[in-house]
Backbone as CSV, one residue per row, in Angstrom:
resi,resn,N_x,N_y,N_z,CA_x,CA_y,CA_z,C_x,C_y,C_z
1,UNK,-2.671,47.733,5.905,-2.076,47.555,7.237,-2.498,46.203,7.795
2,UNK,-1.491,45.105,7.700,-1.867,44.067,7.992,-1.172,43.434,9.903
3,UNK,-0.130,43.182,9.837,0.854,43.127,11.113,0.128,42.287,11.833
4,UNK,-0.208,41.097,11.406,-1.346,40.049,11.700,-0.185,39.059,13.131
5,UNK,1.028,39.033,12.839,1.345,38.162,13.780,1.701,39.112,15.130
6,UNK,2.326,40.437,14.985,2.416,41.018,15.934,1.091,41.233,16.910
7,UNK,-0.356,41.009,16.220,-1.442,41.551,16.581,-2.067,39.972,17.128
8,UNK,-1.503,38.769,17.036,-1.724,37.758,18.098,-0.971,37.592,18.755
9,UNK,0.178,38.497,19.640,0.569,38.505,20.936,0.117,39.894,21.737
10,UNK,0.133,40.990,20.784,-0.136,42.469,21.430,-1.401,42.818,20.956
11,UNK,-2.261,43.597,21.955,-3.637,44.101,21.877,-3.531,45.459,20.951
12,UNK,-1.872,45.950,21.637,-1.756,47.384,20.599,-0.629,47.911,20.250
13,UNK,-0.194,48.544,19.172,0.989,49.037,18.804,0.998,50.502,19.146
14,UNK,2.344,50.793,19.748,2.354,52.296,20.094,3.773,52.441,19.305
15,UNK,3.586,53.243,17.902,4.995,53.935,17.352,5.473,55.279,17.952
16,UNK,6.441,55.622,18.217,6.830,56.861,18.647,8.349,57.792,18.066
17,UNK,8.207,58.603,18.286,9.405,59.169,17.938,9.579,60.613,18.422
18,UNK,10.436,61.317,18.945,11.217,61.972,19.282,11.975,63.172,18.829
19,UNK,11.564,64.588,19.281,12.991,65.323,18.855,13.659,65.819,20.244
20,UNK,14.870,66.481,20.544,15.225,66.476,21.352,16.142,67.912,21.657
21,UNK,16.852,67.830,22.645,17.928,69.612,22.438,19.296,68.692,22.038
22,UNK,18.888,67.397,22.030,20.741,67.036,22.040,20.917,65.520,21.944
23,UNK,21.720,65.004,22.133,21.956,63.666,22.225,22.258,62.664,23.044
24,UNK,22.826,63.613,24.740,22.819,62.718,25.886,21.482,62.645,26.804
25,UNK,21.330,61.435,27.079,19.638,61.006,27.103,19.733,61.118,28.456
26,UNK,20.857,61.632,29.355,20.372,62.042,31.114,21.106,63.460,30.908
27,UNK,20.977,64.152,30.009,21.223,65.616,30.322,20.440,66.855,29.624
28,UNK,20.150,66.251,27.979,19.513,67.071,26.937,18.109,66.539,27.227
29,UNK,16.688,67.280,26.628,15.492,66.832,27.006,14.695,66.756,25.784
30,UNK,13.682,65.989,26.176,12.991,65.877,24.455,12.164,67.133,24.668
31,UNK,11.818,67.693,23.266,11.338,68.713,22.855,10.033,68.604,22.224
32,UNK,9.762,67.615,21.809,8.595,66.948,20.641,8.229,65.632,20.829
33,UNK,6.989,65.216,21.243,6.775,63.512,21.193,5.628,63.380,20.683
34,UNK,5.862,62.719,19.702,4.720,62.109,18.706,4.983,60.298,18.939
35,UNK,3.285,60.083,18.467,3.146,59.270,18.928,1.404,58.468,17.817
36,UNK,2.090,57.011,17.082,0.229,56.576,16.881,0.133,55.071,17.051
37,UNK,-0.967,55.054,17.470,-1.753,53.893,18.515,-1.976,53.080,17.093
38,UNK,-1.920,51.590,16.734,-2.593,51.029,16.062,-3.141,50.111,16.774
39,UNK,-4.344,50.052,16.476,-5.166,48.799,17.185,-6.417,48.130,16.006
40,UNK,-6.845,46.539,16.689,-7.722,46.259,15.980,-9.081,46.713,16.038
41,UNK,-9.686,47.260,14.985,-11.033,47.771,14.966,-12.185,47.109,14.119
42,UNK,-12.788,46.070,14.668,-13.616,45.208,14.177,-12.557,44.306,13.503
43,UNK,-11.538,43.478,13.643,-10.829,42.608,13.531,-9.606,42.944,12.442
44,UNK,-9.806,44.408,12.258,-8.401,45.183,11.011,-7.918,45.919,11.886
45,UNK,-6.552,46.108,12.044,-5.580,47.024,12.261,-5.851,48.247,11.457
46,UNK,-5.878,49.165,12.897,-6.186,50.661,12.379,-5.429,51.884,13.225
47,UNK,-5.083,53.027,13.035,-4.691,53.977,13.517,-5.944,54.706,14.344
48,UNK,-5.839,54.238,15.130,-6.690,54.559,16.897,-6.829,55.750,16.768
49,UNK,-5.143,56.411,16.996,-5.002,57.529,17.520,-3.623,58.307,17.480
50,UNK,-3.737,59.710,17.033,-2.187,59.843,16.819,-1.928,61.557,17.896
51,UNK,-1.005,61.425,18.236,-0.519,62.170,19.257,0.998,62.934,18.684
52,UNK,0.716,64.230,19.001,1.795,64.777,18.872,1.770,66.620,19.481
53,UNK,3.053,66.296,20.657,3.084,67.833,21.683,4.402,68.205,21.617
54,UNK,4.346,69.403,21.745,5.929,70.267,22.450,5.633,69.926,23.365
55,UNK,7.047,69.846,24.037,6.936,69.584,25.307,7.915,71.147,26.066
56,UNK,7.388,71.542,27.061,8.056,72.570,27.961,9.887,71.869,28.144
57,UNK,10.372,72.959,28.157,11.750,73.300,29.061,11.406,72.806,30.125
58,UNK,12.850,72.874,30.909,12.795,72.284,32.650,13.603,73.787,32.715
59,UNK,13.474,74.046,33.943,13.492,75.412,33.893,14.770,75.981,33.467
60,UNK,15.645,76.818,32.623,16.616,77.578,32.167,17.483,76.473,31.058
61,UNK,16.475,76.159,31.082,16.519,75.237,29.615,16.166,75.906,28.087
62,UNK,17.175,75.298,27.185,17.212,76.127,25.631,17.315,75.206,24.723
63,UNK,17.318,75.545,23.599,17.010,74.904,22.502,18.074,75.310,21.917
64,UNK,18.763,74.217,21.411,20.569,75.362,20.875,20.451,75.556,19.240
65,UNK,21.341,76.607,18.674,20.569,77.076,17.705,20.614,75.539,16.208
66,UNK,21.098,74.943,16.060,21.773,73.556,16.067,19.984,72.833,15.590
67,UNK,19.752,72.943,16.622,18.351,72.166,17.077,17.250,72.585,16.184
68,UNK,17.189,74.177,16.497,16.348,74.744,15.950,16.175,74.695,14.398
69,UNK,17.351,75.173,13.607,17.432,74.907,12.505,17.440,73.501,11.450
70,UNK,17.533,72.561,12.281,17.300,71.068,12.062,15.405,71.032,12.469
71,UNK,15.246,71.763,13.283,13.755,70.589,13.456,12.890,71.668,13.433
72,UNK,13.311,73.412,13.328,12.013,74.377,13.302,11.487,74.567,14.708
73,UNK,12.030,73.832,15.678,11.453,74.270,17.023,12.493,75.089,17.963
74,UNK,11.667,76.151,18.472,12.700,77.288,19.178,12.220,77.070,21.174
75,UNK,12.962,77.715,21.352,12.800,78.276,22.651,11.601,79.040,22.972
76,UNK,11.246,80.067,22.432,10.206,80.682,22.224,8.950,79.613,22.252
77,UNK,8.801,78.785,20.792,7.771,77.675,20.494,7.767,77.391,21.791
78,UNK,8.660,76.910,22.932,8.632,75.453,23.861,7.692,76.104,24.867
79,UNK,8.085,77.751,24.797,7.877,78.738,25.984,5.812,78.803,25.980
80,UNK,5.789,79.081,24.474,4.130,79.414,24.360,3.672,77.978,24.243
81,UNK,4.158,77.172,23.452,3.323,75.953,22.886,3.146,74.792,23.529
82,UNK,4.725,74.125,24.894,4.946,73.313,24.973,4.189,72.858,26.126
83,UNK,3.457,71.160,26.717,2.943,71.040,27.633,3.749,70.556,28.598
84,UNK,3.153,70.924,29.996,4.375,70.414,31.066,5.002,69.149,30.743
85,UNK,5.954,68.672,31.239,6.142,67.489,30.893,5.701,66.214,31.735
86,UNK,4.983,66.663,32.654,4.266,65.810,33.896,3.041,65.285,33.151
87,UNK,2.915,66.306,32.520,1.040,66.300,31.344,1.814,65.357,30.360
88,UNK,2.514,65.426,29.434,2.871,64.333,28.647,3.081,63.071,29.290
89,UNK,4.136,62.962,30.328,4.214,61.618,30.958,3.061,60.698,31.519
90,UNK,2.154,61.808,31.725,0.473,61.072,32.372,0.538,60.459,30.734
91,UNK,0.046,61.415,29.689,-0.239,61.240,28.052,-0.004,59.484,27.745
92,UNK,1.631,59.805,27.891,2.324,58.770,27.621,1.968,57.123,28.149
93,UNK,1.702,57.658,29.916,1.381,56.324,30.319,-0.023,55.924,30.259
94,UNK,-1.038,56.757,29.531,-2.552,56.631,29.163,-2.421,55.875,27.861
95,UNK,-1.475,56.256,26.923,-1.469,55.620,25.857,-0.697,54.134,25.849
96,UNK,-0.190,53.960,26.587,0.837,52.561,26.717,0.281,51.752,27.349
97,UNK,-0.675,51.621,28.182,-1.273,51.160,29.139,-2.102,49.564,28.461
98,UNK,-1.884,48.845,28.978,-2.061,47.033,28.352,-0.886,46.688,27.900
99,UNK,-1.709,45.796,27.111,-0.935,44.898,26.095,-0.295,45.184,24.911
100,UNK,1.075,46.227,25.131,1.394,46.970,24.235,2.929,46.825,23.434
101,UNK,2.872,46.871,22.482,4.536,46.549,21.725,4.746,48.075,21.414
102,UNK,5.770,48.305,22.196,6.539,49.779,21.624,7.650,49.771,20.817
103,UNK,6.915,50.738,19.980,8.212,50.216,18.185,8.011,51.512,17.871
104,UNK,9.775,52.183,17.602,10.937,53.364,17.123,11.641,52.262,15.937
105,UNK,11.797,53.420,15.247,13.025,53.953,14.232,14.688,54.479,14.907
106,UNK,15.010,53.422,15.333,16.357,53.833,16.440,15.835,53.891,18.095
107,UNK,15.510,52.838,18.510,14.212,52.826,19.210,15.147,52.727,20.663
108,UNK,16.196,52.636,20.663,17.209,52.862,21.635,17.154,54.096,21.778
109,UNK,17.562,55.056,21.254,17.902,56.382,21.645,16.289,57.084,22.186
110,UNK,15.025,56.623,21.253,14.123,57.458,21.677,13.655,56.790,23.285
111,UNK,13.916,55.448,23.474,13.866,54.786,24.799,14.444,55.931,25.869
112,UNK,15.538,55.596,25.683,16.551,56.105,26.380,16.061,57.820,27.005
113,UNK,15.539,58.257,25.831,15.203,59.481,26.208,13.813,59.781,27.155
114,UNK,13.390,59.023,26.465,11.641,58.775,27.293,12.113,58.280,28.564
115,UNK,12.689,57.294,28.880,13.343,56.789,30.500,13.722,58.242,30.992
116,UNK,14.681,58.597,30.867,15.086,59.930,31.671,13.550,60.991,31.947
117,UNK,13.179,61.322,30.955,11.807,62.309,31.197,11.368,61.671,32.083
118,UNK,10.675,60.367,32.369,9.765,59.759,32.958,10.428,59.660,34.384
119,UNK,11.709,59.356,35.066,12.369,59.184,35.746,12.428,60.399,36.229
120,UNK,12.132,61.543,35.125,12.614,63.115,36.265,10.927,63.564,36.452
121,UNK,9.661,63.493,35.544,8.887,64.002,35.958,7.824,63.166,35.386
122,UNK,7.997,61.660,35.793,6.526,60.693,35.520,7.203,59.609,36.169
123,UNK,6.793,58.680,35.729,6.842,56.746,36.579,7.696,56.195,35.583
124,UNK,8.912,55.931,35.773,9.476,54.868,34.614,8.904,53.987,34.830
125,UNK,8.548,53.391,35.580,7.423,51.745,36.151,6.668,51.134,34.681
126,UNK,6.275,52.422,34.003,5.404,52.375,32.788,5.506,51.561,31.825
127,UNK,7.170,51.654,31.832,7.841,50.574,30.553,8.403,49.510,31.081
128,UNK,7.793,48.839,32.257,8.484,48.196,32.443,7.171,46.879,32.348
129,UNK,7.868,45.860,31.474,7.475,44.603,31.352,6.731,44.787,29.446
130,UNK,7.572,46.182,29.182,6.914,46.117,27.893,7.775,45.859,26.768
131,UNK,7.212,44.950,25.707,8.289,44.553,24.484,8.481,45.448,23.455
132,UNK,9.606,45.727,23.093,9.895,46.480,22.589,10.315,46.032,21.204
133,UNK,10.293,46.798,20.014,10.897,46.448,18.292,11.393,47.571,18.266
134,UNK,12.847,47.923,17.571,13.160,48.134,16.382,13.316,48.496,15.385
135,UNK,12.978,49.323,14.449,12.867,49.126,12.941,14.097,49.515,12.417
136,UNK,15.082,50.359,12.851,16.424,50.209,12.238,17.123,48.851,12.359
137,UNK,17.051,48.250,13.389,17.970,47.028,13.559,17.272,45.842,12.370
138,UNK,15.637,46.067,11.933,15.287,45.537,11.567,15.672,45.734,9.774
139,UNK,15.429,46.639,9.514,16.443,47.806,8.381,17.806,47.150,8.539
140,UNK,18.444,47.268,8.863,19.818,47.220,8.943,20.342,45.502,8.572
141,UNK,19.052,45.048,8.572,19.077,43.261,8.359,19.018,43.047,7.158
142,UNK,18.304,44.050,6.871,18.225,44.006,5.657,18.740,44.232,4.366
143,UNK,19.189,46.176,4.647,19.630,47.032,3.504,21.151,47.365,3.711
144,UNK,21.670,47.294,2.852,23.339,48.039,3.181,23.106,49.376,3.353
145,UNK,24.149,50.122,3.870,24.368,51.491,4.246,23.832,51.996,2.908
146,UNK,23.449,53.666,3.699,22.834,53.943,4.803,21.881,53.470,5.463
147,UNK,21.783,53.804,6.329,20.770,52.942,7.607,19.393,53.880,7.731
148,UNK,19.694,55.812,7.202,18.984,56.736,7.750,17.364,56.353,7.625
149,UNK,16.383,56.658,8.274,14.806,57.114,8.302,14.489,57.714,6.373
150,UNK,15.511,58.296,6.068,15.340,58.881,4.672,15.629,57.471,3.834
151,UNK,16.720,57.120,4.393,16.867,56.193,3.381,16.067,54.822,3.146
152,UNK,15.293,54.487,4.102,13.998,53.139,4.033,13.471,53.661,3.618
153,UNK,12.926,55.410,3.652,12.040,55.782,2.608,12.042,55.657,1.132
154,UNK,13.332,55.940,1.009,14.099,56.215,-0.683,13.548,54.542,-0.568
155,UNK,14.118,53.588,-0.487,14.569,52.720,-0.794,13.096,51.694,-1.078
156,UNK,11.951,51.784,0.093,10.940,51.326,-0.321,9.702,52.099,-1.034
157,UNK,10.242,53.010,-2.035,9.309,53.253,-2.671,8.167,54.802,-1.846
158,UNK,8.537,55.188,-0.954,7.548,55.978,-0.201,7.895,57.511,-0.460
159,UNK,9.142,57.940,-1.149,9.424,59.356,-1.438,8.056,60.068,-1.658
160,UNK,7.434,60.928,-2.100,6.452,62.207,-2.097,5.500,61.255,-0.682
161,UNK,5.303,60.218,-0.591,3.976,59.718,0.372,4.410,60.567,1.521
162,UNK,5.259,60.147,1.945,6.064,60.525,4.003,6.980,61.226,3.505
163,UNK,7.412,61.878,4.581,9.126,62.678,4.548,9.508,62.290,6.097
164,UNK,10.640,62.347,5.698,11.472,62.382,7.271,12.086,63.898,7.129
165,UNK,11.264,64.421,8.293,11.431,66.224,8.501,11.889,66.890,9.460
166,UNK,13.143,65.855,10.451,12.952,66.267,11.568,11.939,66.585,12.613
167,UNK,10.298,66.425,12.036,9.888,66.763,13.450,9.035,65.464,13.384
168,UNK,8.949,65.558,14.945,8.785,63.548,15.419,7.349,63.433,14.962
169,UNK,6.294,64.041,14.570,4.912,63.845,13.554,5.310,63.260,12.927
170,UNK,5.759,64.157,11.402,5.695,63.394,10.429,7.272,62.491,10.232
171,UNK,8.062,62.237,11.529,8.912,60.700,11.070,8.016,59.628,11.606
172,UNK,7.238,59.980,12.508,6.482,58.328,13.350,5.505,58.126,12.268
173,UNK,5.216,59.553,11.179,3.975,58.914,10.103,4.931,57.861,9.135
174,UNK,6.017,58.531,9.424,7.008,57.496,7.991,7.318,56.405,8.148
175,UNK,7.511,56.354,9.788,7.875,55.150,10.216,6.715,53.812,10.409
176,UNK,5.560,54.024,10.432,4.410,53.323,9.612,4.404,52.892,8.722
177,UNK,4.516,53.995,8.296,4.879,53.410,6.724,5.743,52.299,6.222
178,UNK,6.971,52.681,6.361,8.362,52.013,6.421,7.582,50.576,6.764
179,UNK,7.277,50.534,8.123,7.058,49.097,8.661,5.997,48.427,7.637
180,UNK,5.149,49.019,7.353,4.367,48.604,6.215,4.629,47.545,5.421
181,UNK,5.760,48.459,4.779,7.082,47.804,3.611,7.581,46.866,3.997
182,UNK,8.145,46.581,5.055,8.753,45.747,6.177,8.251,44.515,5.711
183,UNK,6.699,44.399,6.443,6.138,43.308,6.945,5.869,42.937,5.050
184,UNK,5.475,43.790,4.112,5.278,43.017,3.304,6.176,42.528,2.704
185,UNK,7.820,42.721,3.007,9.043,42.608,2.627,9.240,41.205,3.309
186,UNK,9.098,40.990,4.470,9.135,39.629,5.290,8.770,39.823,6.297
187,UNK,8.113,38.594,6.641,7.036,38.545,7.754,7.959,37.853,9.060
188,UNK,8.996,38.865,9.243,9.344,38.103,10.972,9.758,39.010,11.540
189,UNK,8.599,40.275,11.650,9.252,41.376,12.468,8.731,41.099,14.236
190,UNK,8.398,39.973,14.511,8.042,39.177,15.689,9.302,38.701,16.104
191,UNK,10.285,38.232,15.280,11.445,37.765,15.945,12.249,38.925,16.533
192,UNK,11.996,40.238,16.208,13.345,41.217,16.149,12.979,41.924,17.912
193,UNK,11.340,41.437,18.675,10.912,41.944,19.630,12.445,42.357,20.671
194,UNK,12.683,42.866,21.295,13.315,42.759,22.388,14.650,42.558,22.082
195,UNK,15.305,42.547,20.336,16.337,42.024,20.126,17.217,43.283,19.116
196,UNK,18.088,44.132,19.778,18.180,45.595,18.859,19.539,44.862,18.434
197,UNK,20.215,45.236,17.492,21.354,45.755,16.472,22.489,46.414,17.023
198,UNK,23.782,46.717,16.887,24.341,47.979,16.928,25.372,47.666,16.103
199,UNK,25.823,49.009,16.026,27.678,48.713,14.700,28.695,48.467,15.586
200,UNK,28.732,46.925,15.246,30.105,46.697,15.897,31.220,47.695,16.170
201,UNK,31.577,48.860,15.538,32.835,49.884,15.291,32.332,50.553,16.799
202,UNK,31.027,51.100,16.863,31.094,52.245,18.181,30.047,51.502,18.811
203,UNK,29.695,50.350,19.181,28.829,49.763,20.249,27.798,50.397,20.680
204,UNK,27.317,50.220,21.830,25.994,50.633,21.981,26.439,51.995,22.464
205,UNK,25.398,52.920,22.278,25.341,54.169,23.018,24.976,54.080,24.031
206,UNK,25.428,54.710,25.084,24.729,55.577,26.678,24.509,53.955,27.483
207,UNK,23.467,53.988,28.091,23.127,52.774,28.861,22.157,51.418,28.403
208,UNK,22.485,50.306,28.333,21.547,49.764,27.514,20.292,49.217,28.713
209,UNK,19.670,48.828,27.881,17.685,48.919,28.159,17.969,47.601,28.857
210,UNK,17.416,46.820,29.932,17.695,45.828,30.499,16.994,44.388,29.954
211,UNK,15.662,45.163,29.500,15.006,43.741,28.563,15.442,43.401,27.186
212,UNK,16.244,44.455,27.274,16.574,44.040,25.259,17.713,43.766,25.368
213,UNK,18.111,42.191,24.198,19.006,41.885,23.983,20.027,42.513,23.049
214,UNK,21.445,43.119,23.115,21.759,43.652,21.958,23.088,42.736,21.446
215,UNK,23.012,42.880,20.090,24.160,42.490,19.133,24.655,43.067,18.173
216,UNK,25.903,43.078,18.128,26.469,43.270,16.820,25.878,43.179,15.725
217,UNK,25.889,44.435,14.635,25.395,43.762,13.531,25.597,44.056,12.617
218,UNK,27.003,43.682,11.992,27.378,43.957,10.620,26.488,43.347,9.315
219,UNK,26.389,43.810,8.075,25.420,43.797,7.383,25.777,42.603,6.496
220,UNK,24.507,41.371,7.109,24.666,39.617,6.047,23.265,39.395,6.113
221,UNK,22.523,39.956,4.786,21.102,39.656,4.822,21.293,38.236,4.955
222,UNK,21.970,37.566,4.730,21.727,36.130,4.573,21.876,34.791,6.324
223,UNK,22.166,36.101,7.347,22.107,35.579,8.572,21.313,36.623,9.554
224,UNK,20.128,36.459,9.328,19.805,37.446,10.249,19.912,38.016,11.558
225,UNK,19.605,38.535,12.554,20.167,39.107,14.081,20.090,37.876,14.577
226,UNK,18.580,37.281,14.381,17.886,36.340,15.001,18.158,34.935,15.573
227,UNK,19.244,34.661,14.404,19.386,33.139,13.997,20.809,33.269,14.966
């Protein structure tokens, strides 16, 4: 775990990822937030700390059966297991707190979703002035279709190491990983900060993030987002 240039502008990396009841990010709610801290520990990048909760229903809230069978989490689970979501949003803004680069695997949608939670029962204030990466748009610079979390796995070598399992643990462990591959694949995942991707055919989803720049991005390893 090297990420030597990201780690002379940011004090810390917070990966995260997400499961959810659905796909509209001001109506469906996240269900699962995982979450791991890398920071420097005696001058190496290390995994701090890794986080991962159910999160409670808002009240007469469900888990559709859809959901369940994709990610193993029920209604029931959310009922016994899950923490308020006021307790995560404190979580959330304990862990983000400095000098922090927040980096997803489709890092739009899990944004998007974290804004709404935070907006209904924490401080969106939290994310604000923070840089954000990437790693699909950064993927997508790279590899031809598919774009999926499975498929950077297939593709760099990580099959039996990680799985992408639907539940947001073990994709934010994969997605470590992945970036891993990344940086030793090419070292300019510093340029992609603040700068997401989308498929020209269906544009951006839902509302876009106000600090991030977005573009088109049909697939020419040979011109990157950047340039």
């Amino acid at each position: 775990m090297a990420f030597e240039p990201l780690f002379d502008k940011y004090d810390k990396l917070v990966l995260f990822d997400t499961e959810t009841t659905g796909l509209l990010f001001s109506r469906d709610e996240i269900i699962e937030f995982a979450a791991v801290v890398v920071e420097k520990v005696e001058g190496v990048p290390k995994v701090t700390r890794e986080y991962d909760e159910l999160v409670a229903l808002a009240p007469g809230g469900f888990v559709p059966p859809k959901i369940t069978e994709l990610t193993g989490i029920s209604t029931q689970d959310l009922r016994e297991r899950g923490l308020p979501k006021a307790r995560v949003c404190r979580d959330i803004a304990e862990m983000i707190a400095g000098n922090t680069l927040l980096l997803a695997y489709n890092a739009h949608f899990d944004l998007s979703f974290l804004f709404y939670m935070l907006l209904r029962d924490g401080d969106p204030s939290i994310l604000k002035g923070k840089d954000k990466l990437d790693l699909l748009t950064v993927y997508r610079d790279r590899h031809s279709y598919p774009h999926k979390l499975c498929s950077a796995i297939d593709v760099y070598g990580l099959t039996g190491k990680v799985v992408n399992s639907h539940r947001a643990v073990d994709d934010v462990i994969a997605t470590v990983a992945v970036m891993e591959e990344m940086e030793k694949e090419k070292n300019d995942l510093l340029k992609y900060v603040n700068l997401f991707g989308y498929n020209p055919k269906y544009g951006v989803e839902g509302k876009p993030i106000g600090s991030v720049t977005y573009k088109p991005q049909p697939y020419n390893p040979k011109a990157p987002l950047y340039l």
